[in-house]
KEMI-121742 format. One record per residue (C-alpha): residue number from 0; residue in one letter; x, y, z. Coordinates in nm, 2 decimals, decimal comma. Layout:
% KEMI-121742
NUM|a|X|Y|Z
...
***
This chain:
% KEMI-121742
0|x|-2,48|3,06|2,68
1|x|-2,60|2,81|2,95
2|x|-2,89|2,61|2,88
3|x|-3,16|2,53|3,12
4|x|-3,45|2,30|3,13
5|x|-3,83|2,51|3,21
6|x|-3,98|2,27|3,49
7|x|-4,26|2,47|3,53
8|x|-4,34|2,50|3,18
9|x|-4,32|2,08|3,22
10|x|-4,55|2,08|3,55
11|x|-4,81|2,35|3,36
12|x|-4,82|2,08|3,07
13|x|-4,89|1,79|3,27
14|x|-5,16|1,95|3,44
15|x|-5,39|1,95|3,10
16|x|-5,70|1,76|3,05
17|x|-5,54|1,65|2,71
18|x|-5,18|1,49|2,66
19|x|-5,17|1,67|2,30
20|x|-5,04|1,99|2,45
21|x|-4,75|1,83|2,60
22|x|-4,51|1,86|2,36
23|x|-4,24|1,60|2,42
24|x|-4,00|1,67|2,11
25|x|-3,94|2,06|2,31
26|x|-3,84|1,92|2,60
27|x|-3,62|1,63|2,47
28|x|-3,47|1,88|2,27
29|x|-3,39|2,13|2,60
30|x|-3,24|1,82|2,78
31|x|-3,02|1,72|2,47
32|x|-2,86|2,07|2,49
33|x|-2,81|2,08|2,82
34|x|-2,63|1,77|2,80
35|x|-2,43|1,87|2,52
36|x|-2,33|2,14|2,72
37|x|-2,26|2,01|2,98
38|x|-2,02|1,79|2,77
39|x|-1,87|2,04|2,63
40|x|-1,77|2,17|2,91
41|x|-1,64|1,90|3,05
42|x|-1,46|1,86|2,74
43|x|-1,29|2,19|2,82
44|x|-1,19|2,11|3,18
45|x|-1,06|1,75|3,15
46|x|-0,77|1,84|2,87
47|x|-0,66|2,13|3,13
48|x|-0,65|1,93|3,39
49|x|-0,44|1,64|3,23
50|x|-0,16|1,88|3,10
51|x|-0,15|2,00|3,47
52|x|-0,10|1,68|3,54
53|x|0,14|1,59|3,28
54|x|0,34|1,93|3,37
55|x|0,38|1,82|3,72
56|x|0,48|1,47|3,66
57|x|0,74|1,58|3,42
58|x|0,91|1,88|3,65
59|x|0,91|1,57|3,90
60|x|1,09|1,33|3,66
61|x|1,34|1,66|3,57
62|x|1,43|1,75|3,93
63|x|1,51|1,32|3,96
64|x|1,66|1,32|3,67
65|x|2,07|1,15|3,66
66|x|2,21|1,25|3,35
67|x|2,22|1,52|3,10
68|x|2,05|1,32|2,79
69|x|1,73|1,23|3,04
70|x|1,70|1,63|3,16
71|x|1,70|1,73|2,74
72|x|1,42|1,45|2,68
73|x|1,20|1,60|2,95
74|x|1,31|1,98|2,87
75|x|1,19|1,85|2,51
76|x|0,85|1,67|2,66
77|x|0,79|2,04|2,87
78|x|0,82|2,24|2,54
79|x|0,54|2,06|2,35
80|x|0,34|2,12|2,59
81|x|0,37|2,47|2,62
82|x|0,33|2,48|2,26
83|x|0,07|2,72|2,09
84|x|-0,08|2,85|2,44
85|x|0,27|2,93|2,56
86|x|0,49|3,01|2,33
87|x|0,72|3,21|2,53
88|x|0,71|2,89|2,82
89|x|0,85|2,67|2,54
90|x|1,12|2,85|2,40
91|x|1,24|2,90|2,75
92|x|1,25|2,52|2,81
93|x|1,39|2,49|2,41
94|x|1,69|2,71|2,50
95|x|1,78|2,52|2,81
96|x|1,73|2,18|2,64
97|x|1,99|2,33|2,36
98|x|2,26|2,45|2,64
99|x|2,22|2,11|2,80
100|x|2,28|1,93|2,48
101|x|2,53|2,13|2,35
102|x|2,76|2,08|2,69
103|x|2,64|1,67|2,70
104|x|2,75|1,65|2,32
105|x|2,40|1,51|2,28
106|x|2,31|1,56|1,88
107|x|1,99|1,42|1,89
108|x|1,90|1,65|2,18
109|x|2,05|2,01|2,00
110|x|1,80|1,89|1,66
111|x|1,48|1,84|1,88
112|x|1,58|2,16|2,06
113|x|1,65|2,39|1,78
114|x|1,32|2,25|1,61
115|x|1,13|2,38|1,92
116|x|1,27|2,69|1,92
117|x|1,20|2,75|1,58
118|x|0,81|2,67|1,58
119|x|0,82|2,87|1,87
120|x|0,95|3,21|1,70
121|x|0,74|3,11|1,40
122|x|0,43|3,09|1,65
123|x|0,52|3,41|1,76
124|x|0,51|3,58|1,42
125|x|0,92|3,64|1,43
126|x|1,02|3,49|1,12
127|x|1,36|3,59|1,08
128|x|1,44|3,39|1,43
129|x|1,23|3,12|1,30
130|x|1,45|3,05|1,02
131|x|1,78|3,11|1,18
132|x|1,69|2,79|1,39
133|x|1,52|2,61|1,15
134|x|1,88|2,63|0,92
135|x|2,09|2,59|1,19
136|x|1,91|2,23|1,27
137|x|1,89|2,20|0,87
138|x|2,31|2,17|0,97
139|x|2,30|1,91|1,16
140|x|2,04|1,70|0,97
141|x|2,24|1,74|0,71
142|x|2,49|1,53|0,87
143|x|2,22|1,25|0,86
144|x|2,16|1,23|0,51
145|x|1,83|1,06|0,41
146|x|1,68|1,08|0,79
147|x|1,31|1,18|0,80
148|x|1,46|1,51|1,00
149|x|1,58|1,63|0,73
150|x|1,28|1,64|0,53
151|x|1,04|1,78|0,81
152|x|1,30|2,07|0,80
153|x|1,32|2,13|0,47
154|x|0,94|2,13|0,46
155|x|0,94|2,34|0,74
156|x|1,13|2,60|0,61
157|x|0,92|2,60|0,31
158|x|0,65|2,66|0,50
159|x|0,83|2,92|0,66
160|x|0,97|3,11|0,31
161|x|0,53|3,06|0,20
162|x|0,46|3,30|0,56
163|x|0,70|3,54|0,39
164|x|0,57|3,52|0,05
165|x|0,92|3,40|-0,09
166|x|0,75|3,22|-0,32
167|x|1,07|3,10|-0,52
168|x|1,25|3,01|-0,21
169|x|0,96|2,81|-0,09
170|x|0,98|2,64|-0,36
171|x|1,31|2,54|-0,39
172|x|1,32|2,41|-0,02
173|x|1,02|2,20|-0,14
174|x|1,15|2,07|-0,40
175|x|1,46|1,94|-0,19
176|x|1,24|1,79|0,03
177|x|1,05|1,58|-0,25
178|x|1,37|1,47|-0,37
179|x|1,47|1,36|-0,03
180|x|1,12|1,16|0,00
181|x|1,19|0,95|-0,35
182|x|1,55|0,88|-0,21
183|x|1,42|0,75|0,12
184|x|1,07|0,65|0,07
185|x|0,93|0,82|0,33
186|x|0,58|0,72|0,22
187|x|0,42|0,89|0,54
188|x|0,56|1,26|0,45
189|x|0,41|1,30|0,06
190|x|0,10|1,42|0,17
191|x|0,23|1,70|0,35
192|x|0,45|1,78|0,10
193|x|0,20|1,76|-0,18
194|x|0,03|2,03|0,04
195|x|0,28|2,23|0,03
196|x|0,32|2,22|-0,31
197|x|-0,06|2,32|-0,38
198|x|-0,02|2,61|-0,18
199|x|0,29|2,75|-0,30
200|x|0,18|2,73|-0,68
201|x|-0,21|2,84|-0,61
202|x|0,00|3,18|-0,42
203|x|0,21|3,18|-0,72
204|x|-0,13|3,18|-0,97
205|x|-0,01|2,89|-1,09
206|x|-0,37|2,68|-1,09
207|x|-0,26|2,42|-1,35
208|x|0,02|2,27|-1,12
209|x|-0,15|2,36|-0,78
210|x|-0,43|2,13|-0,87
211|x|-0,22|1,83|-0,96
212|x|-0,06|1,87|-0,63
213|x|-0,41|1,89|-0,46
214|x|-0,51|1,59|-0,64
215|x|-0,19|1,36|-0,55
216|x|-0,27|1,48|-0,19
217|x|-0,64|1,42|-0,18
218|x|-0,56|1,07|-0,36
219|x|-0,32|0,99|-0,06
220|x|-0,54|1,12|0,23
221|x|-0,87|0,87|0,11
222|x|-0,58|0,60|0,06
223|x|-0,47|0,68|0,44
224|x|-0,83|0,66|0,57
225|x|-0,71|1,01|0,73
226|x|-1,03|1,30|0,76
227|x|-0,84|1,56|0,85
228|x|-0,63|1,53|0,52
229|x|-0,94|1,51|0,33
230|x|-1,08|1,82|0,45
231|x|-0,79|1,98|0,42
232|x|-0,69|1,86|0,08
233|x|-1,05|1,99|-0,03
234|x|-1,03|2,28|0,08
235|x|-0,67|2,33|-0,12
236|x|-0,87|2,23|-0,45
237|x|-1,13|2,46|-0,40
238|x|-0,88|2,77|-0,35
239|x|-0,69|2,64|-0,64
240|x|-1,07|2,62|-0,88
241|x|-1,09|2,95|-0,74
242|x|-0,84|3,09|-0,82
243|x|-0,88|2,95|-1,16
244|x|-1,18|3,10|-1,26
245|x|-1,40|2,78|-1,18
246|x|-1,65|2,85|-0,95
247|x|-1,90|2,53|-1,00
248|x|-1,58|2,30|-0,92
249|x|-1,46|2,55|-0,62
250|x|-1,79|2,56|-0,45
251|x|-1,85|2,16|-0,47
252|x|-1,47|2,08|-0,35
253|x|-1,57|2,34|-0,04
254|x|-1,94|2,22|0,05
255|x|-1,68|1,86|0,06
256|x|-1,46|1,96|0,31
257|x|-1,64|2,12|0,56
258|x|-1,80|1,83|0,70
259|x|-1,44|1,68|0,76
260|x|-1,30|2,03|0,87
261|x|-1,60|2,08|1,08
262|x|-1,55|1,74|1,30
263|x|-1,18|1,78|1,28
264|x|-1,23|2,11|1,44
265|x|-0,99|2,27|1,21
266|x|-1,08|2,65|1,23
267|x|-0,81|2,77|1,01
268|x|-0,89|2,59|0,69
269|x|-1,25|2,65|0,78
270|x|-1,26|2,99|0,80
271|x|-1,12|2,94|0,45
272|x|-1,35|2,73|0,32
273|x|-1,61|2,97|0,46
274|x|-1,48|3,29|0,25
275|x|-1,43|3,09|-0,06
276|x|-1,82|3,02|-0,08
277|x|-1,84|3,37|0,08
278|x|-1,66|3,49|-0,26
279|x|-1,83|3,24|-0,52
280|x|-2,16|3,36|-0,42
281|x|-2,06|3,73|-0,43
282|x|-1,96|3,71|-0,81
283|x|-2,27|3,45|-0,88
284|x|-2,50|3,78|-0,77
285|x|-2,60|3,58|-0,44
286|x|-2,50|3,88|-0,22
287|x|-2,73|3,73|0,10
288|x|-2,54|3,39|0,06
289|x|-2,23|3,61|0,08
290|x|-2,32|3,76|0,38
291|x|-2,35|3,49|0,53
292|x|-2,08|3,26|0,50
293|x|-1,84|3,60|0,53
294|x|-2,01|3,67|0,85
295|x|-1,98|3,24|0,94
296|x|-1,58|3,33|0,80
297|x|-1,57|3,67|1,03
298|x|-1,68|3,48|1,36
299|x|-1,41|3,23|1,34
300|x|-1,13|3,45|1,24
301|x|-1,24|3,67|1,58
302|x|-1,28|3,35|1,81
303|x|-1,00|3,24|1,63
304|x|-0,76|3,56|1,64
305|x|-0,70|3,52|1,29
306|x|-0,60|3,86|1,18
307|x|-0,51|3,80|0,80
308|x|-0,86|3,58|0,78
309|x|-1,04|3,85|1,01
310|x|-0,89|4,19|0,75
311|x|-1,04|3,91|0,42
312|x|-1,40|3,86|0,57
313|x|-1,45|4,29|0,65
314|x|-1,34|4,32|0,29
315|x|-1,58|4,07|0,15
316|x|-1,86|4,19|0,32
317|x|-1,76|4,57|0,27
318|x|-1,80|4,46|-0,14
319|x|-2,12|4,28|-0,04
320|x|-2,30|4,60|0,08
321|x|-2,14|4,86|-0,12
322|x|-2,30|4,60|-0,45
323|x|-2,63|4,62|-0,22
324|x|-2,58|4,99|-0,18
325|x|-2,60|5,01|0,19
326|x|-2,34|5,28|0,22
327|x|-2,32|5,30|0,61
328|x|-2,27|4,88|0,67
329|x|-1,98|4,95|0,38
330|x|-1,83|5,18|0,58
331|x|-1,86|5,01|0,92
332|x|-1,65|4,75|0,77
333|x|-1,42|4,92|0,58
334|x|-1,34|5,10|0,96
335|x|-1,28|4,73|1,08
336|x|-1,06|4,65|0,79
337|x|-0,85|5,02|0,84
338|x|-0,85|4,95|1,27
339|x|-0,73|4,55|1,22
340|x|-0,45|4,68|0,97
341|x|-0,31|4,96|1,18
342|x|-0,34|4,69|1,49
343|x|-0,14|4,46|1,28
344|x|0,11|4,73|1,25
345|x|0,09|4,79|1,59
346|x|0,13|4,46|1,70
347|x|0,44|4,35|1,45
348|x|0,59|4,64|1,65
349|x|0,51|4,48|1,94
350|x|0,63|4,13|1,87
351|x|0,98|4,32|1,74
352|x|0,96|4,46|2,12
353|x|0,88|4,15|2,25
354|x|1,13|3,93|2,05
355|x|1,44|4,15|2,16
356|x|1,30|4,19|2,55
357|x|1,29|3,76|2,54
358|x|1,60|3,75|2,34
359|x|1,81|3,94|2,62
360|x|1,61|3,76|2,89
361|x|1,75|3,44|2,71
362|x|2,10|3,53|2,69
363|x|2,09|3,68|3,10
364|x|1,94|3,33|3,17
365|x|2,25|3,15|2,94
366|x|2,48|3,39|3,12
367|x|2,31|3,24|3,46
368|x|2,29|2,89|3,32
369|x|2,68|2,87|3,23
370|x|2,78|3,03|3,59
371|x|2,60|2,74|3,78
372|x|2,74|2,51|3,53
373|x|3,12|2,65|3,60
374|x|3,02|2,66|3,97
375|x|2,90|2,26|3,94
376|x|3,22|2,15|3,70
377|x|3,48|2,39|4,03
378|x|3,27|2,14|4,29
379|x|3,34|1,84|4,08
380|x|3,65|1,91|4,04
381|x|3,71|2,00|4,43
382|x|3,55|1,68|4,54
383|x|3,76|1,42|4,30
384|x|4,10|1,62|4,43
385|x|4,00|1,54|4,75
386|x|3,90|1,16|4,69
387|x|4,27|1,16|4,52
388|x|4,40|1,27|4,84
389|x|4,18|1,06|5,03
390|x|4,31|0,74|4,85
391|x|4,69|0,77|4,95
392|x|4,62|0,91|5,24
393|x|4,40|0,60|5,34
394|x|4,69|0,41|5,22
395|x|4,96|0,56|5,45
396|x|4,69|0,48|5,76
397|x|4,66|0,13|5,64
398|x|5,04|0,11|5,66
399|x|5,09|0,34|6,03
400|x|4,87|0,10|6,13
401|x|5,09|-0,21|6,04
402|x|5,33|-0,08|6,23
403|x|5,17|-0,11|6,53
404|x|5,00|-0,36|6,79
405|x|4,67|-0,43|6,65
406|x|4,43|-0,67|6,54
407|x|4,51|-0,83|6,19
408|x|4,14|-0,79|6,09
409|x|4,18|-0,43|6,14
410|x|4,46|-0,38|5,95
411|x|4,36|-0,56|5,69
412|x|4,00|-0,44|5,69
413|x|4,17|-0,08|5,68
414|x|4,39|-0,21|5,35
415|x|4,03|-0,35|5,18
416|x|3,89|0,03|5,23
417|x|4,23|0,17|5,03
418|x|4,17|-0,09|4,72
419|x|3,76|-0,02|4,72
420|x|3,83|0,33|4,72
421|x|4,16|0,34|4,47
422|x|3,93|0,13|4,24
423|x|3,64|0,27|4,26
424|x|3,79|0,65|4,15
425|x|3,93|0,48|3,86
426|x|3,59|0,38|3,76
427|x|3,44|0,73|3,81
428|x|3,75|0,85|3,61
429|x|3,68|0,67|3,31
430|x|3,31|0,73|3,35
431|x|3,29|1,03|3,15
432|x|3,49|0,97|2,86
433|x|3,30|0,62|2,83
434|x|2,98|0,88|2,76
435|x|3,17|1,01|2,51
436|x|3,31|0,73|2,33
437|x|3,00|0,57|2,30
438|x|2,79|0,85|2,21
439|x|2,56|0,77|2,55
440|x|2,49|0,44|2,42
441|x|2,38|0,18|2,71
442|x|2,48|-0,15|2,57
443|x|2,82|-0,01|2,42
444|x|2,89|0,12|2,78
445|x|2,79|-0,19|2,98
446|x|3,04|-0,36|2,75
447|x|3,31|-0,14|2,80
448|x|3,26|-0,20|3,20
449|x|3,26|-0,53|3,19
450|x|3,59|-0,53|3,03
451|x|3,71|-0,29|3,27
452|x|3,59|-0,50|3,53
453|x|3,71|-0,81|3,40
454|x|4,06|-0,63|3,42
455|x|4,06|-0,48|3,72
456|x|3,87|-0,72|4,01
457|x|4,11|-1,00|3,95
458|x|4,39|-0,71|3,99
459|x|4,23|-0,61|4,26
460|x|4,21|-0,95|4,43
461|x|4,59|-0,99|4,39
462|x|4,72|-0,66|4,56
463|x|4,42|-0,72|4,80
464|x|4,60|-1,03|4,91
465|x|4,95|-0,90|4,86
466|x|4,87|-0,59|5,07
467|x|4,70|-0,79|5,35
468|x|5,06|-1,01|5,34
469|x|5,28|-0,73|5,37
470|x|5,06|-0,53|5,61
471|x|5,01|-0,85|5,88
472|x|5,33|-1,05|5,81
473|x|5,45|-0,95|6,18
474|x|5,16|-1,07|6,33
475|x|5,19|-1,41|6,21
476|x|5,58|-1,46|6,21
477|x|5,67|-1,28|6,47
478|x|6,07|-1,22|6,53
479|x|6,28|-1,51|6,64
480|x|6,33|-1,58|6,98
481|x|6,66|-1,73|7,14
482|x|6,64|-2,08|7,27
483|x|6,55|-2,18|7,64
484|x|6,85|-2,37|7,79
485|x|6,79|-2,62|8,09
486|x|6,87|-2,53|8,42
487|x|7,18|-2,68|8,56
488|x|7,25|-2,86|8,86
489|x|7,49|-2,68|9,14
490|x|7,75|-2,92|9,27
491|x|7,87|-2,93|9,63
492|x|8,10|-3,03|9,83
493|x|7,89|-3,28|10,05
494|x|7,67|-3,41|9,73
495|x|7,77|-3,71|9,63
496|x|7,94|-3,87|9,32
497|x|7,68|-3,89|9,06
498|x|7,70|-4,29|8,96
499|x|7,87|-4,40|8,66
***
């Protein structure tokens, strides 16, 4: 809905006898929300145009990029921000971060990768994917025991095991993850997992423990200072009264919340929130409150595209009408609830599609990937055979060269160009393996080169000068010549008697 402001309705008022018809409240009001829209929809326009931004610097800082380990970091940087609006974008940029790692030996790297790829198959509703990946990189933080990784994978995966409503699993995967927290004290990491926690024992009908966990999170969210984990913690406690059978409690923990879920723009807990008062009103014989927070509850879920959320409010307000005993609303809804189930269906069909057609578009593009990786190890291979050619060969010039009539400073120039080159292939030799001894690590390598170097310039200063010896000698001791005997003196018959 745009807003707009009624000049002429202004220009009509100001052209009263009498100022008390000019009602200045109505207009400040228009201007306000035509301001706020405005805002709003700069609000919308600025965000977009920043990740353009961002997407365009980063593809920039990949195509510049030198090494392996520096492409992975910006594949990584690329996939969060595909996340949630393009799913499909991210996994593409996961998969190629994981191939890159993988090749690099770059463990860091494979983790971040495999995380990615998991959220992403979890976004996409293909859970089975999602936690293939999610245990593969549960591997590998493994590896790192006590690391903070670990535990956001084991929590993950709970949350994942909770989304298939493997209750028991969840909760054994949450329970190593609490473990893991004591043992490391990661402090920052209890509040999710007391969320987890709540939710798996509220699902299980479990109220008792649910709202301890609820509690220990909402304590830790007002410690933090942290809104959005009040809001959400609330709205936790109010499912888990609910569930209980304690609808005074329920309703006041949900009228808490949505203030806090309301400026955190948090639609999912919301539209909660929303069908939790929806129900405690329902069985409090409030049927018009229940319409309308189901109806608050059903307009999120379809801005929203919350299915599960969207198939809850028709049912609540199906109940609402057939209590009020209007038959056709009833059945209008029930139709919703019967059309969003079969499109459910229809879509997990879908996604099954969709998962295989971008599962063999993956492994085409890791077929295409590994080719032009093959193709760049043949042309790095071509080009040092030829540099080790090169280097004898520029030795056997140096010493044609020396053979000949020339200028010392070209022969010995020529001999300089051997060393640089002989020495300089070593260097790009040992290069790679360095990477790998050091596990990419910048000061362990500058170390190793400066030992390397230490070795090798003042070996390279000796046969520099004993080249240039053996290559000029001629030129500055030439061969001997014989010696130059005075001329002598023809004698005659009528020269005279040389005197005594």
């Amino acid at each position: 809905m745009i807003f707009s402001i009624d000049f002429t309705e202004i220009a009509s008022h100001m052209t009263r006898k009498s100022w008390q018809f000019f009602n200045f409240n109505r207009i400040t009001r228009r201007l306000m929300k035509y301001l706020l829209f405005l805002s709003l929809q700069l609000l919308m326009i600025l965000p977009a145009s920043a990740q353009n931004h961002q997407l365009d610097s980063l593809s920039a800082a990949y195509a510049r990029a030198k090494t392996d380990t520096s492409r992975v970091d910006i594949l990584i940087e690329l996939g969060d921000l595909y996340a949630q609006n393009k799913p499909d974008s991210e996994l593409f940029k996961a998969r190629q971060a994981l191939f890159i790692s993988r090749k690099a030996k770059y463990p860091m790297g494979e983790r971040r990768a495999l995380k990615q790829m998991a959220e992403a198959y979890q976004f996409m509703g293909n859970y089975p994917l999602a936690l293939q990946f999610y245990l593969e990189r549960l591997k590998l933080d493994e590896q790192y025991l006590g690391s903070e990784e670990e535990v956001v994978t084991l929590l993950s995966v709970a949350n994942l095991y909770l989304s298939e409503k493997d209750f028991q699993q969840a909760l054994n995967y949450a329970k190593k993850g609490e473990e893991r927290i004591n043992r490391g004290q990661f402090k920052d990491y209890r509040w999710y997992n007391d969320m987890v926690f709540s939710e798996i024992y509220e699902k299980m009908n479990n109220s008792r423990l649910a709202l301890v966990y609820d509690d220990l999170a909402y304590r830790l969210a007002l410690a933090n200072g942290n809104k959005a984990w009040l809001g959400m913690s609330l709205n936790n406690t109010g499912n888990a009264y609910l569930k209980a059978g304690n609808l005074p409690q329920a309703l006041r923990h949900y009228r808490l919340g949505i203030p806090y879920l309301l400026a955190g723009q948090n639609a999912s807990f919301l539209c909660e929130s929303y069908q939790g008062i929806a129900t405690i009103k329902f069985r409090s014989g409030q049927p018009d409150s229940a319409l309308v927070y189901a109806k608050k509850s059903l307009a999120l879920a379809i801005d929203r595209n919350f299915s599960e959320k969207y198939i809850r409010a028709c049912e609540l307000l199906t109940e609402v009408y057939k209590k009020q005993h209007q038959p056709d609303s009833a059945l209008a809804y029930l139709g919703k609830v019967v059309v969003m189930k079969d499109s459910v269906y229809s879509q997990d069909k879908e996604k099954q599609i969709a998962s295989l057609t971008l599962t063999e578009q993956l492994r085409q593009k890791d077929l295409l990937e590994e080719k032009a990786e093959k193709d760049r190890h043949r042309t790095y291979v071509l080009n040092m055979l030829l540099i080790g050619l090169l280097i004898p060969f520029s030795f056997l010039v140096s010493l044609v060269m020396s053979k000949r009539k020339m200028h010392p400073k070209i022969v010995a120039f020529s001999g300089v160009i051997s060393l640089l080159l002989l020495f300089e292939y070593l260097t790009i030799l040992l290069h790679p393996a360095v990477e790998r001894w050091t596990d990419d690590s910048p000061f362990l390598e500058i170390m190793i080169f400066v030992a390397v170097a230490a070795v090798l310039t003042p070996a390279h200063h000796r046969l520099e000068h004993w080249m240039l010896t053996k290559l000029t000698a001629h030129h500055h001791h030439p061969a001997a010549m014989p010696p130059v005997q005075p001329p002598q003196a023809e004698t005659t018959a009528d020269s005279p008697e040389p005197l005594l």
